[in-house]
C-alpha positions in Angstrom: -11.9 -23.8 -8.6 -14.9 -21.7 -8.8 -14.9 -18.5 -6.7 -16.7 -18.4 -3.6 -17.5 -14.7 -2.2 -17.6 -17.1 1.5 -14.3 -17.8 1.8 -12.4 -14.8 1.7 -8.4 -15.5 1.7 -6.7 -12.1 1.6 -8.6 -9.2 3.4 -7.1 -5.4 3.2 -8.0 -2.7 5.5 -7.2 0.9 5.0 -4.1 0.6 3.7 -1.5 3.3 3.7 2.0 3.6 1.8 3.7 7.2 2.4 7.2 7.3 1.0 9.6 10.1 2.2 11.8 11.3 -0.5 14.1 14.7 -0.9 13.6 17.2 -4.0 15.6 19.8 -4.9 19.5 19.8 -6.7 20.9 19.3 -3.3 18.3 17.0 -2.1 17.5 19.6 0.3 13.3 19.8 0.7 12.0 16.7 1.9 8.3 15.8 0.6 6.2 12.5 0.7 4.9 10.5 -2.2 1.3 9.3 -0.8 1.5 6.2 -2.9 -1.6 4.7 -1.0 -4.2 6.1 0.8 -7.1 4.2 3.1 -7.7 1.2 0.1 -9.4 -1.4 1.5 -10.7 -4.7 -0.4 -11.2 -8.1 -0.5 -10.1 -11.0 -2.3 -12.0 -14.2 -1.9 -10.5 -17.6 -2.5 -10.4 -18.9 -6.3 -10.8 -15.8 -7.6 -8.8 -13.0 -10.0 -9.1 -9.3 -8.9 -8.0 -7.5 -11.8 -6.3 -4.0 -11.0 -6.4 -1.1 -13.2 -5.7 2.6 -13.2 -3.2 5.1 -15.1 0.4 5.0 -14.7 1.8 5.8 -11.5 -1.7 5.5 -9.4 -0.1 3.1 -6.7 -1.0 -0.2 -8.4 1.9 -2.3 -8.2 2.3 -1.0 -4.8 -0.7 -2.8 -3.6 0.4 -5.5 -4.6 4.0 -5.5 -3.2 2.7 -4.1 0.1 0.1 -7.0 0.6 3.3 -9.7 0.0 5.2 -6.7 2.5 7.9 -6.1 0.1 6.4 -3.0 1.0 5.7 -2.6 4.4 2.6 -0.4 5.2 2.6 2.7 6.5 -0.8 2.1 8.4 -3.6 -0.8 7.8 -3.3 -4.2 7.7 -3.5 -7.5 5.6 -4.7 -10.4 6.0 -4.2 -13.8 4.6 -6.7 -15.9 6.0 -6.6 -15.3 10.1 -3.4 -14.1 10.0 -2.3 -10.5 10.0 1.1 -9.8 7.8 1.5 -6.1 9.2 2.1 -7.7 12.1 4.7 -10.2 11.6 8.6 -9.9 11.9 10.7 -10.8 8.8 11.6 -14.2 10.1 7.8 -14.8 11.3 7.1 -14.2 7.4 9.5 -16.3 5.5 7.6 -19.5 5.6 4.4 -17.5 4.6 6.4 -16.2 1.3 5.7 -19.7 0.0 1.7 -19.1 0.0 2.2 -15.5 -1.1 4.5 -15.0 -4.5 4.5 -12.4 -7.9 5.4 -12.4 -11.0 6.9 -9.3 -12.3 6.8 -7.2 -15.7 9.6 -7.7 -17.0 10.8 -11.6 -16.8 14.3 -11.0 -18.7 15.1 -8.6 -15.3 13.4 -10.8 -13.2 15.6 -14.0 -13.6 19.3 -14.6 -13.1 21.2 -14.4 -16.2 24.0 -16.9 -15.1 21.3 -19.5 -13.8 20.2 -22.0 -16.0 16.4 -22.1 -16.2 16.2 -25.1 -14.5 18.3 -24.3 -11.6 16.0 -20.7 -11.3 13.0 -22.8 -10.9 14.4 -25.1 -8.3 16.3 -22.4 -6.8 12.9 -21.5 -4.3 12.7 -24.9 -3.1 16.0 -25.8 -2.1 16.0 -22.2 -0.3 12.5 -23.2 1.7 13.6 -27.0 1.9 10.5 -28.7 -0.1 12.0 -31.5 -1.1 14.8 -33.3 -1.6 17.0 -32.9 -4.3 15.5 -35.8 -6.6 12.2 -34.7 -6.0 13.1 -31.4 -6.8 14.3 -32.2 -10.2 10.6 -34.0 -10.8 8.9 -31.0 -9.8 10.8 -28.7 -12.1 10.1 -31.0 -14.9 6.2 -31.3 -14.5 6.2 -26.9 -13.8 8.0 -26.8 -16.9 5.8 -28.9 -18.3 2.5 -27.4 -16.8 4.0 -24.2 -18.4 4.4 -25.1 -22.2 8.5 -25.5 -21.7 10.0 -28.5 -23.0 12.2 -30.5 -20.8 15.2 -29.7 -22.8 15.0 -25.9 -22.1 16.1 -27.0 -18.4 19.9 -26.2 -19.1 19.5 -23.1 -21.2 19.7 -19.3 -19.8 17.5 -16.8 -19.9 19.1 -14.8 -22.7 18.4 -17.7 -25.6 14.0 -17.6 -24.7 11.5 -14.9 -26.2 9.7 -12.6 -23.8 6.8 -15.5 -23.8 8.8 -18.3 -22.7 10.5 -16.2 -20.1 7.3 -15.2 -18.6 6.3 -18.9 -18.6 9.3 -19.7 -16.9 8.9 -16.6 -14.5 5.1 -18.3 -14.0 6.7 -21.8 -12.9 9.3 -20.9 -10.7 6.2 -18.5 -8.8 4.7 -22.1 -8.7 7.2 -24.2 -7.5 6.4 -23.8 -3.7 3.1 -24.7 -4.0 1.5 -20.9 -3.4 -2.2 -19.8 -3.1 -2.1 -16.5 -4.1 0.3 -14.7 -6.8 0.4 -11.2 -7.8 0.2 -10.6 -11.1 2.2 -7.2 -12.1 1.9 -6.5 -15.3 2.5 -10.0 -16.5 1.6 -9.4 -20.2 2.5 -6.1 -20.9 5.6 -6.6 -22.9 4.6 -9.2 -25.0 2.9 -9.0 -28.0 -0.8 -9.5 -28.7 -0.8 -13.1 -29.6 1.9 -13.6 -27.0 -0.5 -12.1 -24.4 -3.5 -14.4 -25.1 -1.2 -17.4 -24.9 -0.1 -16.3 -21.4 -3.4 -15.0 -20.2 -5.1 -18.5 -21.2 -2.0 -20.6 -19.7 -2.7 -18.5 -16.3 -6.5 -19.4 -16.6 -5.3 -23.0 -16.9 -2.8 -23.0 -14.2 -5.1 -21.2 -11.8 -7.9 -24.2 -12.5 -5.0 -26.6 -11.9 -3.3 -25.1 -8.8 -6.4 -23.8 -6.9 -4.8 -20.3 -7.7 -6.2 -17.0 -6.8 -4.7 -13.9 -8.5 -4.5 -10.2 -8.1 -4.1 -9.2 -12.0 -2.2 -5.3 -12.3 -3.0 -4.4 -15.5 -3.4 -1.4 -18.2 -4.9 -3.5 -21.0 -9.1 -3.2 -20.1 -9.6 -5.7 -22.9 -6.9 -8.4 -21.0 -8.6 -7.5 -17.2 -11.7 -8.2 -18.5 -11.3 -11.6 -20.4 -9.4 -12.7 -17.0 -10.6 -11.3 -14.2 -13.9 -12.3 -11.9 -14.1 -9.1 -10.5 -12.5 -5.3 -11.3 -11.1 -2.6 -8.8 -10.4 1.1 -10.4 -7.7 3.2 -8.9 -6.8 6.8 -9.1 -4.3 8.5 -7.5 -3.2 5.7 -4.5 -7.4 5.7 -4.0 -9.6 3.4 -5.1 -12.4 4.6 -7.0 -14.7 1.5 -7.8 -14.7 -2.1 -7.8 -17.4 -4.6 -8.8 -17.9 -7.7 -10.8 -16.3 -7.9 -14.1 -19.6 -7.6 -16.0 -21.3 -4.9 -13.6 -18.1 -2.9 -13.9 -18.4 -3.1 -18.3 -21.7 -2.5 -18.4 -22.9 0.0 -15.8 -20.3 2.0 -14.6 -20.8 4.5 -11.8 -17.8 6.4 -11.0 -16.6 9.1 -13.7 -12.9 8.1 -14.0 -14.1 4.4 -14.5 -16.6 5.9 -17.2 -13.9 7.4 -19.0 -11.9 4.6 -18.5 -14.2 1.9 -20.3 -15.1 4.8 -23.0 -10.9 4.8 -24.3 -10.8 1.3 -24.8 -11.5 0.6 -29.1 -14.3 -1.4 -29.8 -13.8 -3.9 -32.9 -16.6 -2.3 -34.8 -15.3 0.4 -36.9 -19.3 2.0 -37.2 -20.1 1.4 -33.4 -16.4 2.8 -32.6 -16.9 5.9 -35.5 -20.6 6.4 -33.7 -20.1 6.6 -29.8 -18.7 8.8 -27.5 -15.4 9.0 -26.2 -15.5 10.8 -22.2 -12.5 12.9 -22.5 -11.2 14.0 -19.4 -9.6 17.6 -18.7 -6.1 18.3 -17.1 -3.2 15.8 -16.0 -3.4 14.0 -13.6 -2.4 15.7 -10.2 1.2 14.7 -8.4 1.3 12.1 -5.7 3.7 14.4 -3.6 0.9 16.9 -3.3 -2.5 15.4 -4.0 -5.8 17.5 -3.8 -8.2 18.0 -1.3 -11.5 15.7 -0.9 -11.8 13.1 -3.9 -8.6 13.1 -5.4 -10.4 13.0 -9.0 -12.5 16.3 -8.7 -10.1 18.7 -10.8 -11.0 16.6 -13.7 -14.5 15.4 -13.1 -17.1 16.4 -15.1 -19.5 16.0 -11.8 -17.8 17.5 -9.3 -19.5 19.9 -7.0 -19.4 21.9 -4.1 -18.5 18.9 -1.3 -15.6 16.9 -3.7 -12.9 19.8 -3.4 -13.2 19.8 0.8 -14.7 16.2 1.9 -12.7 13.1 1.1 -15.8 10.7 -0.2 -16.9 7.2 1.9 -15.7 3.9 0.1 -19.2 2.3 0.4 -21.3 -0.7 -1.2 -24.3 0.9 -3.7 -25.1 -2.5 -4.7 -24.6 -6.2 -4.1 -20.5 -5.9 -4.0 -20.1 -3.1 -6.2 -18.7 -0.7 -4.2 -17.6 3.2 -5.3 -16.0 6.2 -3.4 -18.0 9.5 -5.5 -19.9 12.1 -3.5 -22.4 12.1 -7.0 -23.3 8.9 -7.1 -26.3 8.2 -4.6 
């Protein structure tokens, strides 16, 4: 299904994730981790948003506080007309159908004394589907969708590779007929060739399924082959977001600059020839982030109004949208 920037099927606004937590050999001082601050997007119907950012920038929690296994500290979500923030656990359970992830790691993911078969089937006997017969004929044709052969149905997780436990991870997010998944990291911890294999068989599904995807990844190379469009974040803030090609080719915001300038090009005399943006510094705790833009201690733009005023997340162009008091 071919995106359309009409129909938009998740909306976030402002959203805030503050976690209180106690430091100290005793426990004694109590801090906050602002995990999330004011990020507010859109994802439109059909489409993948891929996610990237450094370690520890408040990426996955995006994603786990739009499907409120999170719940926000402020803003809201909403999928379609409906506002999640708002709804009681029991108002959201038959929503969690529409609304699933697929984690990281698979192996931790799955139950090691189910058989594979019974984890797939598992989410529709627990929201009631189908019956049990029909059940057992939508495991087969997920498994089959997937690239597992039907005889895999009464093995455990422990005898599959990191590939086919993903791709079983993939089918049992599937089996209740979702719209939108989360994506967290899905190829990570597989190798290269592992990772196209899984990146294409999510292109397929998506075409299949009428999917749309929010893709949390590290790997620049693997956002871009799968995404439609590209948000940046830095420190629980987004920094940028625009289409894919936009975002590759005419970068605006410094962090996303010397983002795109670390990944390796395949040309060893174009990769021996450019420059690589190197950025000063480490990037600053979560527990106490700085004043203003949250990037100005390392940004080789920053002036006078970054260290005090915390910049506008506004639209410079047709949906490319930035949050940089340099960038006019």
């Amino acid at each position: 299904m071919k995106r359309d920037p009409n129909a938009t099927l998740i909306k976030v606004r402002s959203l805030t994730k503050h976690f209180p937590v106690r430091l100290g050999a005793y426990g004694q001082h109590k801090a906050t981790v602002y995990a999330l601050d004011d990020v507010s997007f859109n994802i439109f119907r059909g489409e993948t948003l891929g996610l990237v950012g450094e370690s520890g920038c408040g990426k996955t929690t995006v994603g786990l506080s739009i499907l409120q296994l999170h719940r926000p500290s402020r803003g809201e979500v909403w999928y379609e007309e409906i506002d999640l923030t708002k709804l009681k656990e029991a108002d959201l359970r038959p929503l969690r159908q529409k609304l699933q992830i697929v984690f990281q790691d698979p192996y931790s993911t799955l139950n090691p004394r189910m058989t594979v078969g019974a984890a797939i089937a598992e989410p529709m006997s627990v929201h009631r589907r189908c019956e049990k017969q029909q059940i057992q004929e939508r495991v087969e044709r997920l498994m089959d969708d997937t690239g597992l052969p039907m005889r895999y149905g009464n093995r455990y997780p422990h005898e599959f590779s990191g590939g086919q436990r993903q791709r079983i991870c993939i089918a049992r997010a599937l089996a209740c007929d979702p719209e939108f998944i989360v994506c967290d990291e899905p190829v990570s911890a597989l190798d290269v060739s592992i990772q196209a294999q899984i990146s294409n068989l999510l292109k397929d599904l998506q075409e299949k399924y009428n999917l749309t995807y929010l893709f949390i990844a590290h790997d620049l190379a693997v956002v871009k082959y799968i995404s439609s469009r590209i948000a940046v974040m830095y420190l629980g803030k987004l920094a940028e977001l625009a289409p894919r090609d936009m975002l590759f080719e005419h970068p605006l915001h410094p962090y996303t600059q010397a983002l795109l300038s670390a990944v390796p090009v395949p040309n060893p005399k174009e990769e021996r020839s450019r420059q690589q943006a190197l950025l000063e510094g480490d990037v600053p705790s979560s527990i106490s982030p700085p004043k203003g833009c949250r990037f100005h201690p390392r940004c080789p733009l920053a002036f006078e109004p970054c260290s005090d005023a915390v910049p506008d997340w506004r639209e410079v162009d047709n949906n490319h949208w930035i949050a940089c008091h340099a960038v006019k």
